[in-house]
N, C-alpha and C positions, 0 to 999 in steps of 0.2 A: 546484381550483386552476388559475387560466389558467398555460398554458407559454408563455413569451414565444419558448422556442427547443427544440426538443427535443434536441438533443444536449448534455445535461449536463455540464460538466466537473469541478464540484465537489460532486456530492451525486447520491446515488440518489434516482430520480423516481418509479418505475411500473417495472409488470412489463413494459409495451407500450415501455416507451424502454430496457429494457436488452438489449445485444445479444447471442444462443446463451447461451455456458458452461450449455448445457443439462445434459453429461455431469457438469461439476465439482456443481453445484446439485445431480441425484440422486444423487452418491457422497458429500457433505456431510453432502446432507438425512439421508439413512437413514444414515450412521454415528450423526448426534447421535440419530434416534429410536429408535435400538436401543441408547443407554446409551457410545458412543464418545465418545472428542475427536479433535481433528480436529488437524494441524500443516499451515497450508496457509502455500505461499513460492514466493514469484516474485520477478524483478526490481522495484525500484520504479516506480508508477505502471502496471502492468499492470492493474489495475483487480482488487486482493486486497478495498479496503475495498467497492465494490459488490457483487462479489458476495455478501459476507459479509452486507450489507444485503437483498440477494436475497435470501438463504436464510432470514433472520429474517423477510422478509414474509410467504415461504408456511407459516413455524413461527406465525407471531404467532395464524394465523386459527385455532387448536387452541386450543379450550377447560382454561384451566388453566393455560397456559404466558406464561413471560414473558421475553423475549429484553434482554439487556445489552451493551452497545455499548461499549467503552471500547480508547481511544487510549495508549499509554503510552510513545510517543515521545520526548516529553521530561523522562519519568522520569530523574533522576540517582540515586535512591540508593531505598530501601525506603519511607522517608517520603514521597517523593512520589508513589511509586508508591500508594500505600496512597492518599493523596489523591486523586488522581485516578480510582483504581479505588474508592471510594465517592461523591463526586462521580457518577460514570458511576451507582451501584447506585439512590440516594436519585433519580434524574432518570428512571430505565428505571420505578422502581415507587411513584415520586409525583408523577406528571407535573404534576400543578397548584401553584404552588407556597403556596397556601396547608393542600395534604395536606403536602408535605417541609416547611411551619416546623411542624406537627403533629406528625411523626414523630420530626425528626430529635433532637430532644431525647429522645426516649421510648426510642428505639434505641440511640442512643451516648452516653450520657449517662455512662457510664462512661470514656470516651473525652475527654471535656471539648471538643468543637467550638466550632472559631467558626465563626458562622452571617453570611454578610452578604450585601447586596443587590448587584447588580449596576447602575449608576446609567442604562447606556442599555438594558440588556432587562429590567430590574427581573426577572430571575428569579435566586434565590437560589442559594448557591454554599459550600461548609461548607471549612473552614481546622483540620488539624490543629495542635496544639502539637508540639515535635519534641520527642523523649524520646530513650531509650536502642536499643539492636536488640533486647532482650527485649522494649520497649513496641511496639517495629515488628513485629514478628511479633503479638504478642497481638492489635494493632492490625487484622491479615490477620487471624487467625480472628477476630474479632470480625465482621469484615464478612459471614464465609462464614457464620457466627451465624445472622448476619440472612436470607441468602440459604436456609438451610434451615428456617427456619420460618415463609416462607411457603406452606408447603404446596401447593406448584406443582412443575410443572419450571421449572428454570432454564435457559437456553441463553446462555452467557457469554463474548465473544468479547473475547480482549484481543489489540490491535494492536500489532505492532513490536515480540512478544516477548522480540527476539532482546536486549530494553533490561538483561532481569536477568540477564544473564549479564556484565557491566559495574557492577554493585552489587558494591561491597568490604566492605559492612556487614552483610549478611544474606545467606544462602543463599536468594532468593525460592523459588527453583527447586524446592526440597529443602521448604519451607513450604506452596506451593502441594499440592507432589504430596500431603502429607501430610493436608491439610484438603478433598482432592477423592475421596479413600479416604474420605474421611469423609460425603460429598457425595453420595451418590447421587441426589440430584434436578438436579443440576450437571453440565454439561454443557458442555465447551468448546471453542471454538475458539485455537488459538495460531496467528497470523500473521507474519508478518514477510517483510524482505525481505533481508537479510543473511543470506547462504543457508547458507554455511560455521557461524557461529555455531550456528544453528536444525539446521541436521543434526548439530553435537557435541551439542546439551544433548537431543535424543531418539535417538540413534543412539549416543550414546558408553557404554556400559555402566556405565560410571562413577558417569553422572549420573543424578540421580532420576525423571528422564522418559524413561528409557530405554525403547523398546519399549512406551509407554503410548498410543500417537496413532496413529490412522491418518495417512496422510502425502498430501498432494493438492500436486500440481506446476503452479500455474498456467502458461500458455502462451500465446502470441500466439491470438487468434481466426485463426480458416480466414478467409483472403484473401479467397475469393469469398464468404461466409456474411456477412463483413461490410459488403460491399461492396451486396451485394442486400438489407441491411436496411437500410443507407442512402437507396439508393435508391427503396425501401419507404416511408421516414418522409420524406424530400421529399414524394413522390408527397401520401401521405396532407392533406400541407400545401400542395397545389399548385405546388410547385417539380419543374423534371423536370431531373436527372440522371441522365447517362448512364451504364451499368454500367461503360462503357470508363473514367468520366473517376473515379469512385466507386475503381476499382483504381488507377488513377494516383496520387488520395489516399493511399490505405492503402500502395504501394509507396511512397510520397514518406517516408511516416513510418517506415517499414520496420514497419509491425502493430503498434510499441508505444500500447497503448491509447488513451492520454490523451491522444497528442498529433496521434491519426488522431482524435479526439474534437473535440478544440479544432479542427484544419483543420476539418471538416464543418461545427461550429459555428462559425465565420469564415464560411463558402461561406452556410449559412444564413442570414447576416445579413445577408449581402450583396442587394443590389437587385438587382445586373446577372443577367442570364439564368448559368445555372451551366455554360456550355461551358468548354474548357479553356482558353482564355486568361483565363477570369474566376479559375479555381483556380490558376496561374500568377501570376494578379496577386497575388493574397490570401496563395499563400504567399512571393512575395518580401516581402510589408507584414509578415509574422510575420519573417522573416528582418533587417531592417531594425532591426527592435526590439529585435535583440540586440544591438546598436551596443557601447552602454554599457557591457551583461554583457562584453562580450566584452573588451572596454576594461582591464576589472577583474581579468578573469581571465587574462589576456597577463600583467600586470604581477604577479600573485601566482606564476606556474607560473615556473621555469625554463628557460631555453630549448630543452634536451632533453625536456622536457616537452610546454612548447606545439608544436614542430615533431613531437613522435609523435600528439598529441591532433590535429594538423594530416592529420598522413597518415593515421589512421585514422578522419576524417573524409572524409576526400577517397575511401576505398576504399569505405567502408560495413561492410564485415566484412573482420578480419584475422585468419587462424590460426595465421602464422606471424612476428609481431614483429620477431622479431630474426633473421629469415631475411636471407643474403645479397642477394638477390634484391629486397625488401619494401627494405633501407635503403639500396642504389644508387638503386634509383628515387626516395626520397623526399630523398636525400643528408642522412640521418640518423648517429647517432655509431657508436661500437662498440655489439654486442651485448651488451656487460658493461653499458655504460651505460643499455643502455634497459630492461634488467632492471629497474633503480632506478625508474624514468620510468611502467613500465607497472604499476609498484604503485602507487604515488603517484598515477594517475591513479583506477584501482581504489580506491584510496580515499576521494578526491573523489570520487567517485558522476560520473566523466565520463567513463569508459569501464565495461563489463561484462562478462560472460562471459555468451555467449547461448548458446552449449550444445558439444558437442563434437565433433570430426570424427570420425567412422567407423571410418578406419584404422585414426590411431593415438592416439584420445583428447586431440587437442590441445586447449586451450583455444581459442574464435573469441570474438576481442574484437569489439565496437561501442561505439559511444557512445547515451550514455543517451539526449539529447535530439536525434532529427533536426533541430530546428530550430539549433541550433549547428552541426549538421553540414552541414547547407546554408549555413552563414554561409561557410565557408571555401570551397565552390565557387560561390556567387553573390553576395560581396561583394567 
């Protein structure tokens, strides 16, 4: 496959274009090949789906096994989950689609699918009927059915776990665990990024995955590790970047993944030599382009709102909100009020909790995307 850019923003490529998480890949790998699952969670867009892609590359090349890939983001209830976690199964172990219109009748025929084309990838796509939560559950073993008797291991990663615990119709949680006790050739990953959710449904005693998962913490890549493979895969492509301008990048973005991904790939496509006026220009043209978003999002927040999403743009990291100190400077409202403001923003995925202070356990806010955050100090 030619690479028009190496710096992927939307899909894992190769081993040679993904950067470190060496550590996380062997504490994945050897949990799922010694019979574990895995609960791994990070902020979004730290890059949870590559490396889970990663770690299915170096599983794939074992004789016997067969790696499952599945999204469940916009799962609302049991039934779609169900859908699209067989969807994901009939795609991982009948890639051609004239093996899945083979199968899938032979498989789920008790199940009653509809089968249909898709009119611009012509690859085929199966539609459950909606039934009752008995037929939804039946529905789930039904598929882990299938998953155990193909006589393989399974390695089966479902994304954005945190979706079933948000289901008012079925217990997934309490189904799954039940049909992976059952499962020993199954093998899984639970990911997500809603961190609070994903620590109650395996940490809460309560619930049926309590104590059942190793637990993996993704984290920002080492500043200078990603920095020198940057500059690495220029090189390799005859662009040269400076290590100096390579850390500029990575601080600009503050290390969240995707979006030190995307600047590289800007700087990549760009013609101009890559000195720092060139990554200067490239990141005010990503800043520029928030015009609109930003337009959009003024007018939906509240004004105690967008003035703290304001100021804690303009800091980079904030520990203490509603410190005296933090709302003179910003001539923000009461600290009752931004109580409200700093949830609210944590809920829209515009601000997050990047980890804690030392002392005394504070929470330290950021915002999600640097490039909004440089809207407020370069527009």
């Amino acid at each position: 496959m030619v690479i028009d850019n190496p710096f992927a923003v939307n899909a894992y490529v190769s081993p040679q274009l993904f950067c470190d998480r060496e550590a996380e890949t062997a504490t994945i790998t050897s949990a799922l090949r010694n019979g574990r699952h895995v609960m791994l969670y990070s902020p979004r867009r730290y890059g949870k789906t590559g490396l889970i892609h990663h770690v299915f590359n170096g599983l794939a090349r074992t004789r016997g096994v067969r790696t499952v890939f599945t999204d469940v983001y916009a799962a609302r209830d049991a039934h779609e989950f169900n859908t699209i976690l067989l969807n994901a199964v009939h795609e991982a172990l009948n890639p051609s689609p004239k093996l899945f219109l083979k199968n899938v009748m032979a498989w789920f025929s008790a199940l009653r699918p509809v089968v249909s084309i898709d009119e611009l990838s012509g690859k085929p796509s199966i539609a459950l009927e909606r039934g009752s939560a008995r037929q939804d559950e039946a529905t789930t073993r039904e598929i882990f059915r299938i998953l155990n008797e193909q006589g393989r291991t399974i390695f089966l990663a479902i994304d954005e776990f945190q979706q079933v615990a948000t289901f008012t119709d079925v217990r997934m949680d309490a189904v799954l665990r039940t049909e992976l006790q059952r499962s020993p050739k199954v093998r899984c990953i639970f990911s997500g990024s809603q961190r609070h959710l994903l620590l109650d449904l395996f940490n809460d005693a309560k619930n049926p995955f309590f104590g059942s998962a190793d637990q993996v913490e993704l984290k920002r890549i080492d500043r200078a590790t990603y920095a020198a493979f940057a500059v690495a895969v220029m090189k390799h492509h005859k662009r040269t970047l400076k290590l100096e301008d390579a850390l500029f990048c990575y601080d600009l973005c503050r290390g969240h993944t995707y979006y030190v991904q995307v600047l590289f790939n800007r700087l990549f496509g760009d013609a101009r030599p890559l000195e720092r006026d060139t990554v200067v220009q490239v990141l005010l043209s990503i800043v520029r382009e928030q015009d609109a978003i930003m337009a959009t999002l003024r007018s939906a927040l509240t004004k105690n709102q967008w003035d703290l999403f304001a100021a804690i743009s303009r800091e980079g990291e904030v520990d203490t909100p509603t410190a005296g100190a933090f709302i003179k400077k910003h001539d923000l409202p009461s600290s009752a009020a931004l109580v409200h403001a700093i949830q609210a923003l944590v809920d829209r995925e515009l601000i997050y909790v990047t980890g804690y202070t030392e002392d005394a356990g504070k929470p330290i806010y950021a915002p999600y995307n640097p490039f909004m955050a440089a809207w407020f100090k370069y527009r």
